[in-house]
BAZA-209197 format. One record per residue: x, z, y of N, C-alpha, C, O in turn; residue in one letter. Coordinates in steps of 0.05 Angstrom, whole numbers, plus 5000, padded with zeros to 4 digits. Layout:
% BAZA-209197
XZYXZYXZYXZYa...
This chain:
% BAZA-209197
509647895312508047785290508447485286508047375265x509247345312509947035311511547025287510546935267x514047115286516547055263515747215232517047235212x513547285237513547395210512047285177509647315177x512947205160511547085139508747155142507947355153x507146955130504046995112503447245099501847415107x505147245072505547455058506147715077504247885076x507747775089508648025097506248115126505648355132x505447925138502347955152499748095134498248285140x499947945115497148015093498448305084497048505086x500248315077501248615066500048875084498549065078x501748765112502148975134498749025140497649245138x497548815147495148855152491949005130489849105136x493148945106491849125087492549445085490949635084x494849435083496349675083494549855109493050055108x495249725128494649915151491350005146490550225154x489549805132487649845139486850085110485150275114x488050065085488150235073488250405072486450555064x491450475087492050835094489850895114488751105108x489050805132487750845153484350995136483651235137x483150795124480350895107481151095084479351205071x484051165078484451285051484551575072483051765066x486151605094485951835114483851955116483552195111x481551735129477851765144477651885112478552105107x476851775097475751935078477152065065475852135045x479052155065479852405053478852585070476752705067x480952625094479552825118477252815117476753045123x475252705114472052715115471752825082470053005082x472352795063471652935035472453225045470853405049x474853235048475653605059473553755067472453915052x472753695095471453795123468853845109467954065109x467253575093464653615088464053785065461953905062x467053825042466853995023466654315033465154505028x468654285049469054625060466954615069465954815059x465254515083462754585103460454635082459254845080x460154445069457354605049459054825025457454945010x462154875020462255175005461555425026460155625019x462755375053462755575068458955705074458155935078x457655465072455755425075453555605056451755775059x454355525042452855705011454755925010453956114996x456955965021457356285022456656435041457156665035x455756415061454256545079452256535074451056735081x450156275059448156465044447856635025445856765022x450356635009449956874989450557055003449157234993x452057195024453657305028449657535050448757765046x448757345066445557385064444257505046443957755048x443757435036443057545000444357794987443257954972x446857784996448458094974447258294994446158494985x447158245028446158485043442758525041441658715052x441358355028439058315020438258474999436058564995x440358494985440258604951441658844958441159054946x443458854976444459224983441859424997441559654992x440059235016438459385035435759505005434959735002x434859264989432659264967434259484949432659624936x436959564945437859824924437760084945437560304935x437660064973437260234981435460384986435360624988x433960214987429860254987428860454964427160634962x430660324946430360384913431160664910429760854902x433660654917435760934910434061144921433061324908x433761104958432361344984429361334968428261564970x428061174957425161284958425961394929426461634932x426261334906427061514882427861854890427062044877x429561874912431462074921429262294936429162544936x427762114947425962204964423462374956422262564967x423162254939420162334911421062524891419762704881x423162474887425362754871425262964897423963154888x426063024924425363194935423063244941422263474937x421763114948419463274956417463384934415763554939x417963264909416663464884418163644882417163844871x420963684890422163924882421464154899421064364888x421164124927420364224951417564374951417364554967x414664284928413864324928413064434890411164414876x415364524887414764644852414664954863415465084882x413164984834412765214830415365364827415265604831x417465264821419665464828421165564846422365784850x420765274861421965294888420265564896421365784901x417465524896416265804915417065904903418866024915x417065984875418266264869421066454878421366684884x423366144875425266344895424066414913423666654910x423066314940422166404962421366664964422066824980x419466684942418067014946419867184933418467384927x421867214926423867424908424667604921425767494941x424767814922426668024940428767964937429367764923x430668144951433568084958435168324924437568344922x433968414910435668484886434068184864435668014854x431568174861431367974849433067714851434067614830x433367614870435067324877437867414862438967234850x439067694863442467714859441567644813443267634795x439867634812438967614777438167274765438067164743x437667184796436466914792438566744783438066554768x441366804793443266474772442166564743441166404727x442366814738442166774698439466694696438866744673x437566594707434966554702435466224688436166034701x434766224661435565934648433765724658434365494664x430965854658429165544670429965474697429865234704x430765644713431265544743434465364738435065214756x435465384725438065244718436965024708437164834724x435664954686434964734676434264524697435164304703x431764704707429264544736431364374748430964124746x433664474762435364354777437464254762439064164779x438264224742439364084724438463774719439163534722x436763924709434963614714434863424732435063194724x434363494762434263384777436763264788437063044799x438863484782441763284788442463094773444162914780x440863114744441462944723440662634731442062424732x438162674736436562454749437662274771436762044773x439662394791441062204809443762434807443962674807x446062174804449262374792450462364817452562484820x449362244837450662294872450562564882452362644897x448362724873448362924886450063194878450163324856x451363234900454363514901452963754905454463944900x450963824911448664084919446464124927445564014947x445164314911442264284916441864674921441864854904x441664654954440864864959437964964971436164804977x437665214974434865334981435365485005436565695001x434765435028434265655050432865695065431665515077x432665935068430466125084430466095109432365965118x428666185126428466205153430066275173429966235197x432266465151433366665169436366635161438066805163x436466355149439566185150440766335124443266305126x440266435108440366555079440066365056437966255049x442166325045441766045030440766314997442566434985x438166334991437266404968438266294936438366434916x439166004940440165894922441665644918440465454927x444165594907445865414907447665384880449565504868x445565104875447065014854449665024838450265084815x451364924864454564994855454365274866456365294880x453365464867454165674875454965744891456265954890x454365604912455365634946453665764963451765644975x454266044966452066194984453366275019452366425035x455366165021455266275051455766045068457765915062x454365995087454265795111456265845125457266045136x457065575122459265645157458965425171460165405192x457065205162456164985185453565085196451464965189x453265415220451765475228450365225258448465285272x451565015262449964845276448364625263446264495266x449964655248448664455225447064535209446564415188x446164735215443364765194441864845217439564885211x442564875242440464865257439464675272438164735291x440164375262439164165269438064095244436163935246x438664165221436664175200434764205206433064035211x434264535206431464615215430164405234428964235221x429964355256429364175272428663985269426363925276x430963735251429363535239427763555216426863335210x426863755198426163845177423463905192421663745188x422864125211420764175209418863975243416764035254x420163795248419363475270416963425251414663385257x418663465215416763235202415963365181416763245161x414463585174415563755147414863615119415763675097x412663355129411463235095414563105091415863125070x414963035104416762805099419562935084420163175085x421162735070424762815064426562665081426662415081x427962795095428862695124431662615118432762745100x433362395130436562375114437862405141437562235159x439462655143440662705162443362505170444262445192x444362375134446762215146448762295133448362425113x451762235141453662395138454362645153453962615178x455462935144456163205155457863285138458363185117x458963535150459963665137458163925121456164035128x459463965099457964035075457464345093459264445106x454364495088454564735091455164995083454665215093x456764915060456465185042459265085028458964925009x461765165035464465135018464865485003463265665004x467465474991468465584973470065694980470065944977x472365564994474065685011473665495035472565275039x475765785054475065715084476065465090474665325106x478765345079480065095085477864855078477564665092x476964895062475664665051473864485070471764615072x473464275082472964045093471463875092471263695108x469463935063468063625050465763535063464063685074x465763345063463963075077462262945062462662775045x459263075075457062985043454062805065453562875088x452962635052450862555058448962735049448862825027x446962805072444662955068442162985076441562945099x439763065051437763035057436163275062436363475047x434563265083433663585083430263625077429163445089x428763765065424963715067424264035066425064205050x422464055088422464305090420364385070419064255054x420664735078418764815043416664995067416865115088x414864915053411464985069409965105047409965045023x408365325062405665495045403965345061403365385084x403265145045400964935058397565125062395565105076x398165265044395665435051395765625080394065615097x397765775082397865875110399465665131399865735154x399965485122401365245147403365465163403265555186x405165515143406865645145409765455138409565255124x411465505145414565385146415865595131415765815142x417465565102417665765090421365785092422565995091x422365595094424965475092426065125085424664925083x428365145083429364915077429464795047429064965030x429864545039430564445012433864235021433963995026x435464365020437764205027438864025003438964144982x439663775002441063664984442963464992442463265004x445863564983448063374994449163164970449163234947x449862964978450762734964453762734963455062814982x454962664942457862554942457962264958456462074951x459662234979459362034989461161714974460861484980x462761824954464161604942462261504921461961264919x460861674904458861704885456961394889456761164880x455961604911453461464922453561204932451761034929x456561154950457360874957457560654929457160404929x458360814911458060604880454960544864454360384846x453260744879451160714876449660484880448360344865x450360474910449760254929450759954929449759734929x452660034928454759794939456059654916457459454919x455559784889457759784864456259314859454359184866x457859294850457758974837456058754859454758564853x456758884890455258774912457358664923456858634946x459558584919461558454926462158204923463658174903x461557944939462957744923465557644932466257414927x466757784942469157644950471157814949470458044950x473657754948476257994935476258214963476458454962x475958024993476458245014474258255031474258245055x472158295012470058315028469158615040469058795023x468658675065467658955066465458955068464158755075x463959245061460959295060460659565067461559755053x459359595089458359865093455559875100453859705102x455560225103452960285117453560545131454960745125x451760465153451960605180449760725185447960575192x449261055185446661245191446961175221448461015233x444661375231443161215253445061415274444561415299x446961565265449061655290452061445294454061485308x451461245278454161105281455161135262456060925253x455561395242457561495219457261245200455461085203x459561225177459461055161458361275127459761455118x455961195117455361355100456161245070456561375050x456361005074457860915050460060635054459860515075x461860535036463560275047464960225021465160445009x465860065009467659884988470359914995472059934978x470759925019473959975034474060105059472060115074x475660195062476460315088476460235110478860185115x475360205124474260025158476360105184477860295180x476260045195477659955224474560115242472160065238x475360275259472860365275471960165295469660125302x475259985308473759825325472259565313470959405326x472659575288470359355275466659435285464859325297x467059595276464459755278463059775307460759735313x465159855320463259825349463959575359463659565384x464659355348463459125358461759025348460358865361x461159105316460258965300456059025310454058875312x456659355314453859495329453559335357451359335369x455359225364454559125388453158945391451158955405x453858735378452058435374449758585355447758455359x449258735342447158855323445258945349442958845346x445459045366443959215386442158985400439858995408x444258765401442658555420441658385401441658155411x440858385376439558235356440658055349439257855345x443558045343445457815326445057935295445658165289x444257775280444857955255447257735243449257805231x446957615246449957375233450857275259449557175277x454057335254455757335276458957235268459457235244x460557185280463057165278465357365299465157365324x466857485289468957595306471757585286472257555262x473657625317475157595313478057945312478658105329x478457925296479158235293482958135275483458055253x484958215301487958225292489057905282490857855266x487157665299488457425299486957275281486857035283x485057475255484157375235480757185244480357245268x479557085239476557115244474657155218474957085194x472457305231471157415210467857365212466557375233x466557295182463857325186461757495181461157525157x460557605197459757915191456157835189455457645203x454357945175452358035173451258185171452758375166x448258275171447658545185445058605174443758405171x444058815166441558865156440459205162441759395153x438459225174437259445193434759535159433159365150x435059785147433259925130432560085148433760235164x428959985139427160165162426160415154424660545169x426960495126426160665110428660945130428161165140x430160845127432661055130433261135151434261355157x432560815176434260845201436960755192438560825210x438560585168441560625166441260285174439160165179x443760195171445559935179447059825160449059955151x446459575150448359495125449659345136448359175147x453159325140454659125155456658945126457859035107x456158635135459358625109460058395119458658195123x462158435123465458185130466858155119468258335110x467357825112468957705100470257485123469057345139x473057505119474557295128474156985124474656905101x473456835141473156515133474856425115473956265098x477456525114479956445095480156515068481756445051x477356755067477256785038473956665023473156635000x473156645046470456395042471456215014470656174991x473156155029473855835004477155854998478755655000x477956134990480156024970482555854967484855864975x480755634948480855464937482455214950484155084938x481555174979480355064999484354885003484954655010x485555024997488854875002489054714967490054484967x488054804942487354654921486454424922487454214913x483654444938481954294936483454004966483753764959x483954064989486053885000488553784996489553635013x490053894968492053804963490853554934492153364927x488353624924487153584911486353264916487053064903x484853304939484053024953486252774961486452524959x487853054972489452854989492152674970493652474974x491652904943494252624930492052404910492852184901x489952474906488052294904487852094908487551904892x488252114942488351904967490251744957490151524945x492651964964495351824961495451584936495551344940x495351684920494351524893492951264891493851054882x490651314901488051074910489750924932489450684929x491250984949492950764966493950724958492950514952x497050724942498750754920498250484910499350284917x495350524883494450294873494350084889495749884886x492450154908491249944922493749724934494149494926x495249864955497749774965498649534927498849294928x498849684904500549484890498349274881498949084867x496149314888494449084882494448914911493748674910x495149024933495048764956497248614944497348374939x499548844941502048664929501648394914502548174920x500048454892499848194867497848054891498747844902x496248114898493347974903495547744932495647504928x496947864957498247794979500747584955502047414968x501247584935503847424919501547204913501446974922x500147294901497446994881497046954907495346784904x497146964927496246754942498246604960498046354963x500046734970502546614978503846414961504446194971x504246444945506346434932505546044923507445894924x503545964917503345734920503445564943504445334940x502245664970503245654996506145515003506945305012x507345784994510745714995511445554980513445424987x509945484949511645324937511144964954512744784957x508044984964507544774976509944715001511544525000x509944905022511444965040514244785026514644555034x516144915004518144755006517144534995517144375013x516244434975515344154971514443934997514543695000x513844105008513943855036516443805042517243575045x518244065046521344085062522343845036523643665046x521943805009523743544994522843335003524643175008x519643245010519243055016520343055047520342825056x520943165058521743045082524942965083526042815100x526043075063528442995053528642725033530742645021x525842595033526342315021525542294993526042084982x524142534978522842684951520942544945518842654949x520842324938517142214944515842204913513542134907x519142324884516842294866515942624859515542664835x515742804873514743064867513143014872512242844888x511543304842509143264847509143624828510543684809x506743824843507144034836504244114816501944054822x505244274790503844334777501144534792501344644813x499144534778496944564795494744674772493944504756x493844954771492545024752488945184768486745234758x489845214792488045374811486045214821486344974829x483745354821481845134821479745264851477345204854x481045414867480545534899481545304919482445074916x481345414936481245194961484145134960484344904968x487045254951489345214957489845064925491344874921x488845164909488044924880488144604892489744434886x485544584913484344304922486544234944486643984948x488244384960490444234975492544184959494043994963x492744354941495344214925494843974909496743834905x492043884897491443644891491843474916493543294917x490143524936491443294959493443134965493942894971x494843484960497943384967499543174948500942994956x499243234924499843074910498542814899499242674880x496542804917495042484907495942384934495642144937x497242534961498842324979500942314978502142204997x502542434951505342264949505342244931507542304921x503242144913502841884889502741604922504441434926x501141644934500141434946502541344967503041114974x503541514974506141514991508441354974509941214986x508641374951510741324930509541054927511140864930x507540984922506240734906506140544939505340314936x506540614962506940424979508940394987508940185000x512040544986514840564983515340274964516440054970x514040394936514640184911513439944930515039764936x511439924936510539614943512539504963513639284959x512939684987514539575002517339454998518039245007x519039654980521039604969521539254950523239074951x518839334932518539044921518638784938520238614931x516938744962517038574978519438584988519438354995x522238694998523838655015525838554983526838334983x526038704963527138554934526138224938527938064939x524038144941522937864936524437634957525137404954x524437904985524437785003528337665007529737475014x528437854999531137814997532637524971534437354973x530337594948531737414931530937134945532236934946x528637174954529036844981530436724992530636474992x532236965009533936895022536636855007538236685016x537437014981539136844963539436504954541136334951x535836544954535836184944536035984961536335744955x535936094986535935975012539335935016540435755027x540536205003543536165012544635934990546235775001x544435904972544235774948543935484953545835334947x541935394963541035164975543035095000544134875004x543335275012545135265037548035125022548834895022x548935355009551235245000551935054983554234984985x550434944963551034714956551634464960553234334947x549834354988550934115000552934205009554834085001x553634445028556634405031559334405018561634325023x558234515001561134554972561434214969563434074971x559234164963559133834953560033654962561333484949x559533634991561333575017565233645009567033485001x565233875014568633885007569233824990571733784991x568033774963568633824936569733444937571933374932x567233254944567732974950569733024967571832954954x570533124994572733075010575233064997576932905004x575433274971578133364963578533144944580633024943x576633104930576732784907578432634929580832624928x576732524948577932344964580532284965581832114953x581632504984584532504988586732494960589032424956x584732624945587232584920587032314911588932214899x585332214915585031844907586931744925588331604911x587731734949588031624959591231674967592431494978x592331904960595032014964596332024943598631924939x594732154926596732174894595731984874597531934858x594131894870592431654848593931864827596131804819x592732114818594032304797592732414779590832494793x591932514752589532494750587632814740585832874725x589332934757588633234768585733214768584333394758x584732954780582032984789579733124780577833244790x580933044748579533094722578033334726575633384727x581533534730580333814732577633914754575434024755x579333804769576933794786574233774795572733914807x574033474779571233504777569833694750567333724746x571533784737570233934714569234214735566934294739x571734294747570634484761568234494780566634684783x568134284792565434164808563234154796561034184807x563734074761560734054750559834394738557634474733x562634544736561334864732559934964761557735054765x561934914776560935084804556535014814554735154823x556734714806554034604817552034724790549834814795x553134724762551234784742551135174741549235304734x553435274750552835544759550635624783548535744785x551535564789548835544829546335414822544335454835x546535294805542735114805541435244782539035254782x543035374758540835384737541835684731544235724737x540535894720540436024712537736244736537636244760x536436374720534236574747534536914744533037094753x536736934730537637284721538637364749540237184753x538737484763539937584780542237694783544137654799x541937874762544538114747545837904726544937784707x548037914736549937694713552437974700552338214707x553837864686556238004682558637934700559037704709x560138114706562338044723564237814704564737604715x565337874674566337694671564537274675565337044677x562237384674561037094686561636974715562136754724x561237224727561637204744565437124768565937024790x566437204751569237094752570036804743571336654759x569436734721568836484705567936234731569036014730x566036304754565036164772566836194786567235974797x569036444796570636434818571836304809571836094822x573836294783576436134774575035764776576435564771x571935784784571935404787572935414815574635274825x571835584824571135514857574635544866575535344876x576235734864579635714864580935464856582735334867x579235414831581635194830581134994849583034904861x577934874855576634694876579134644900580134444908x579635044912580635074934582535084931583935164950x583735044907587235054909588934764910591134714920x586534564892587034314891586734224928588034034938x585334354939584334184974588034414985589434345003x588434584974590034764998593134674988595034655003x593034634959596034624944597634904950596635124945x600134844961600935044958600735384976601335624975x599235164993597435445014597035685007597835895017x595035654982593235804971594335884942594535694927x595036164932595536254914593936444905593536594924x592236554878590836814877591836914851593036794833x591037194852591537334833588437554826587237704843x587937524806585237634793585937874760585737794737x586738144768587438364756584338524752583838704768x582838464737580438674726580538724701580738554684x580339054695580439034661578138924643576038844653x578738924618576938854599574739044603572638934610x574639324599572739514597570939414620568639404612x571339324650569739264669567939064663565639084671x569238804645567538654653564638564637563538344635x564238764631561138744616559438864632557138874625x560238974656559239104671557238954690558038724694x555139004703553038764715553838884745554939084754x552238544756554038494791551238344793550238204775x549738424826548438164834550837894833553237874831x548037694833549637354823551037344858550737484878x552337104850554237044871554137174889553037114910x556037484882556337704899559537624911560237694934x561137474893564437534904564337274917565437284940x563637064912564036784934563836714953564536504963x562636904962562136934996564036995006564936855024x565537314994567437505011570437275000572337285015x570637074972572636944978572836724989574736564987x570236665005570436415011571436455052572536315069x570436685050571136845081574636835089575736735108x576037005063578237005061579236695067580636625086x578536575052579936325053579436155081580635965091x577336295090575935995120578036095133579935965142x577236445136579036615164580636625158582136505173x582136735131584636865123586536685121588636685134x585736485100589436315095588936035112590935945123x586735895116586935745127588935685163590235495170x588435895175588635855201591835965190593535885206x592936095171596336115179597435835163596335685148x599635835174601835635159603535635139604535465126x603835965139604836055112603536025088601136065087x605135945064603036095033600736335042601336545054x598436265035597036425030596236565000597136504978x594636735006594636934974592137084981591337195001x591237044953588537264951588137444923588137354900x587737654928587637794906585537964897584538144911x584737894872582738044870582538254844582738154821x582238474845582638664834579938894828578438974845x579938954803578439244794579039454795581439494800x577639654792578039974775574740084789572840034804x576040304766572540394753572640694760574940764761x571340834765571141214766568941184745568440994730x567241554751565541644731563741474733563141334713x562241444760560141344757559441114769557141034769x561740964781561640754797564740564788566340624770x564540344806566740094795567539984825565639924839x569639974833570439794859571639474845572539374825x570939414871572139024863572738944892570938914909x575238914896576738874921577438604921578338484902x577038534944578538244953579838264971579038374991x582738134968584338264992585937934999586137774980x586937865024588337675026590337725055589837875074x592337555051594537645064594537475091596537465104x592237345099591537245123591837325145593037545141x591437285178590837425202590137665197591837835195x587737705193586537885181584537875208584137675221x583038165214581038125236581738375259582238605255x581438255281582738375307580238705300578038705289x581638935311579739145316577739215329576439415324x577339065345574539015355572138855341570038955333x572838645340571838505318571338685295569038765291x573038755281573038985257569939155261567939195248x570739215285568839585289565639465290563639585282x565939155305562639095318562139045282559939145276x563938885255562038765237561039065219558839085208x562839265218561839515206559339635223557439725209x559139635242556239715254555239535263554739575287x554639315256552939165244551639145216549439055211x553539245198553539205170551739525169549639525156x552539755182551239945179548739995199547340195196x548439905210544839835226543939685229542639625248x544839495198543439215189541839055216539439045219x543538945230543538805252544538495238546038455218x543238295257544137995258546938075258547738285268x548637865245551337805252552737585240551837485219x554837515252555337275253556937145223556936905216x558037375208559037395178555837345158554837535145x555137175159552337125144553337215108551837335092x555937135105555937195079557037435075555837545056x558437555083559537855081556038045085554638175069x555738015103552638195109551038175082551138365066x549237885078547437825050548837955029547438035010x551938015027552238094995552538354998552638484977x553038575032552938765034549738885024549439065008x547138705040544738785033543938765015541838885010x545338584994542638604974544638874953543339074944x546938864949547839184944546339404945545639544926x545839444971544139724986541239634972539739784960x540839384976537739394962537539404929535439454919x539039364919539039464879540739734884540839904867x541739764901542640024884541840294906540940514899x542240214929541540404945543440494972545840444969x542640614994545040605018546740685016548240645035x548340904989550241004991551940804973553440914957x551940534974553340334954553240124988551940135009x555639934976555439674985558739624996560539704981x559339505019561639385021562239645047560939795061x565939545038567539735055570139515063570939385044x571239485088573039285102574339455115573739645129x576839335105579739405123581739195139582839085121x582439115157583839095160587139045176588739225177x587338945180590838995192591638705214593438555206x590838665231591738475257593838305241596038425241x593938085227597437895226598937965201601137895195x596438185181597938305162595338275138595938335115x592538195143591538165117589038385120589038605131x586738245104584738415100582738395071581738215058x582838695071581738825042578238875042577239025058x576838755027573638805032573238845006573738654991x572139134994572139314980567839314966565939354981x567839294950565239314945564339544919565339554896x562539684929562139924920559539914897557439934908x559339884873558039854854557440084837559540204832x555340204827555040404804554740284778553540064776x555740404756555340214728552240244716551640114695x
């Protein structure tokens, strides 16, 4: 984290904290959604076995009151008392067809409504089914029939007593109420009535469904399943009675990997069992919708968010950095930047800072700079002063001797030149002269020194026209020829020569003085260049002053450059911009 930007910190650290809360609450929207759907479907799911047990109540006591008025009509006794040729006359009897017509009309579940006697003789059957072959099963009829005789008893599911043909198999819910001569408290026979068990299951169970695989049954009080929506698994059932026995009525099992939620409802009317299971996985559907739902939501809501740290992590960096490099110019010597500034937050108020301390930084540069300008033109006037008595000195010496050797009247020139050289040096306060003025002063001061050297001293002065309008600090070149001449031609015996020459580039102008003197040993050489370049005391007072005040108008990458050659002459080169 040490090496890593501002910006890319603020990023990483939002980000993380983003995805991180966009996760917590998504996963927490999921969990708490599924939990209150699943929630309210197990209470409805309460409720449908609530509303199955209340249709059952409905259906058995309707069913129930239809038998036992039938049980006790006047027709019913009448079959009873018929002889055995009367009964073979009784199907064409139209009211006894109707009577029971009726009554099947009244509930469409029921498959047969038979009559039998004491003596296992079924007297009458609806569909026309007169011979028993479920002889155990009507003798547990009797039995539970006459336990209770007011009552209409529901045996459950059986097999039907009275088929058609021998193969035949069918499987009917049935109710049995026995038939009594209440006056002799006599047991006269049976009132049998069997149910269609698919019928009757649509009876019950029909629009009690809310879910595509939901099951629903009901279970008589032998275990049998008397009605169901689908086809059951047996070992559902005896687990499902299991937790029912020990008083679970809402439960969970697990049945072939799946899990399931089962509920349970006990009708006290019947003795039966309402069971119905639904799979948790069909609870809620939806439930992979509704998490793909959330979760690109999320994705989304981070998405945004992430491109708003983006802008929000840039608006704030980004002036930072620009501050950041604006220091890196000022430390490179930048002191007049100064950065636009529209923000009016705490990084608004450092960038004002910053730039009211390099206004202030700049405006004490300028001061300083000015004072060492002043200080310097001091020390010009001081050189100025310096050199006058001594020029004045030689200038009388050289009169002298020519008075006194040639009586010639050269002198003339001479002193003309004497009165430019002293009225150049005393009067004028421009600093910046033109070079051709400035030459104008060398050609006095040459001839001065040509008249004292004669034939010693020869020069040559090659600058173009285009140069010389060009500006020069004042008495910049009389120093470097007056050097030439002390060091250079004086001390040989040969003709001496000095030359001084121009040329110009794009943006700058050289002006060389070169003379064919000693020149200066290489040691010597090396100490006055580093001196000249870590402006140190040194003993060239005039080469140095016209090196510094260079660097001080124009700047360190300007000023003087020296060459030269042991016995062969030296070139001092000055570096000027136009």
């Amino acid at each position: 984290m040490i090496g890593i930007t501002l910006q890319k910190k603020l990023i990483l650290a939002f980000t993380i904290t983003i995805v991180t809360l966009g996760t917590l609450i998504g996963i927490y929207s999921y969990v708490d959604a599924e939990r209150i759907v699943i929630n309210n479907k197990k209470s409805e799911m309460v409720d449908t076995i609530n509303r199955i047990d209340i249709n059952i109540n409905a259906k058995v006591r309707g069913m129930t009151e239809l038998a036992q008025n039938l049980s006790m009509s006047e027709t019913v006794k009448g079959i009873m008392e018929l002889d055995e040729n009367e009964r073979k006359e009784l199907k064409h009897e139209s009211y006894i067809k109707e009577t029971f017509s009726n009554f099947v009309s009244s509930f469409e579940a029921i498959s047969d409504i038979m009559i039998v006697d004491m003596n296992g003789t079924v007297l009458y059957s609806y569909n026309q089914k007169f011979s028993i072959m479920e002889k155990d099963e009507l003798n547990q009829y009797y039995q539970i029939a006459f336990q209770k005789p007011e009552k209409a008893n529901w045996i459950g599911t059986a097999k039907a007593l009275c088929v058609k043909n021998v193969t035949d198999d069918d499987i009917v819910v049935s109710m049995v109420k026995a038939i009594q001569d209440k006056e002799e408290s006599k047991n006269l026979g049976l009132l049998v009535i069997e149910l269609n068990p698919d019928i009757f299951s649509n009876l019950l169970l029909s629009n009690q469904s809310m879910f595509q695989n939901q099951y629903t049954f009901i279970v008589d009080e032998k275990g049998d399943v008397i009605c169901t929506n689908k086809h059951m698994k047996h070992t559902w059932l005896s687990n499902m009675e299991e937790n029912f026995e020990k008083g679970i009525r809402k439960f969970e099992l697990i049945w072939e990997g799946k899990t399931y939620y089962v509920c349970g409802q006990y009708n006290g009317v019947t003795g039966w069992k309402t069971f119905s299971a639904v799979s948790l996985n069909d609870f809620f559907p939806q439930s992979s919708v509704l998490r793909e739902s959330i979760f690109t939501l999320v994705f989304i809501s981070v998405i945004i968010a992430w491109i708003v740290v983006l802008l929000l992590s840039y608006t704030m960096t980004k002036p930072i950095n620009d501050l950041s490099e604006a220091m890196k110019e000022v430390e490179e010597g930048n002191f007049s930047l100064q950065l636009p500034n529209k923000r009016r937050d705490e990084i608004g108020h450092l960038i004002d800072s910053f730039n009211f301390m390099i206004n202030k930084i700049n405006t004490l540069i300028k001061e300083v700079y000015q004072e060492k300008i002043a200080q310097k033109n001091a020390e010009l006037g001081a050189l100025q002063a310096q050199i006058n008595p001594h020029f004045l000195y030689n200038t009388l010496d050289s009169i002298n001797w020519m008075l006194i050797e040639r009586e010639e009247y050269d002198i003339s020139e001479v002193v003309i030149s004497l009165g430019d050289l002293m009225k150049y040096s005393i009067h004028g306060k421009d600093s910046l002269i033109s070079i051709e003025e400035e030459l104008h002063y060398i050609l006095s001061y040459l001839c001065i020194q040509k008249n004292r050297l004669e034939e010693r001293l020869e020069y040559e002065i090659d600058i173009p026209e285009t140069m010389k309008g060009y500006l020069v600090p004042k008495l910049i070149l009389q120093p470097i020829v007056e050097n030439s001449i002390l060091h250079g031609i004086e001390p040989i015996k040969r003709g001496g020569k000095i030359w001084i020459k121009g040329r110009e580039k794009a943006e700058c102008f050289y002006l060389s003085i070169a003379d064919n003197g000693d020149g200066i040993p290489q040691d010597k050489q090396e100490k006055l260049m580093s001196e000249l370049l870590l402006k140190e005391e040194s003993e060239s007072i005039g080469v140095r002053n016209v090196d510094r005040r260079i660097r001080l108008h124009y700047g360190e990458e300007f000023g003087l450059d020296i060459k030269s050659k042991w016995k062969k002459g030296t070139v001092i080169t000055l570096c000027i911009p136009k």
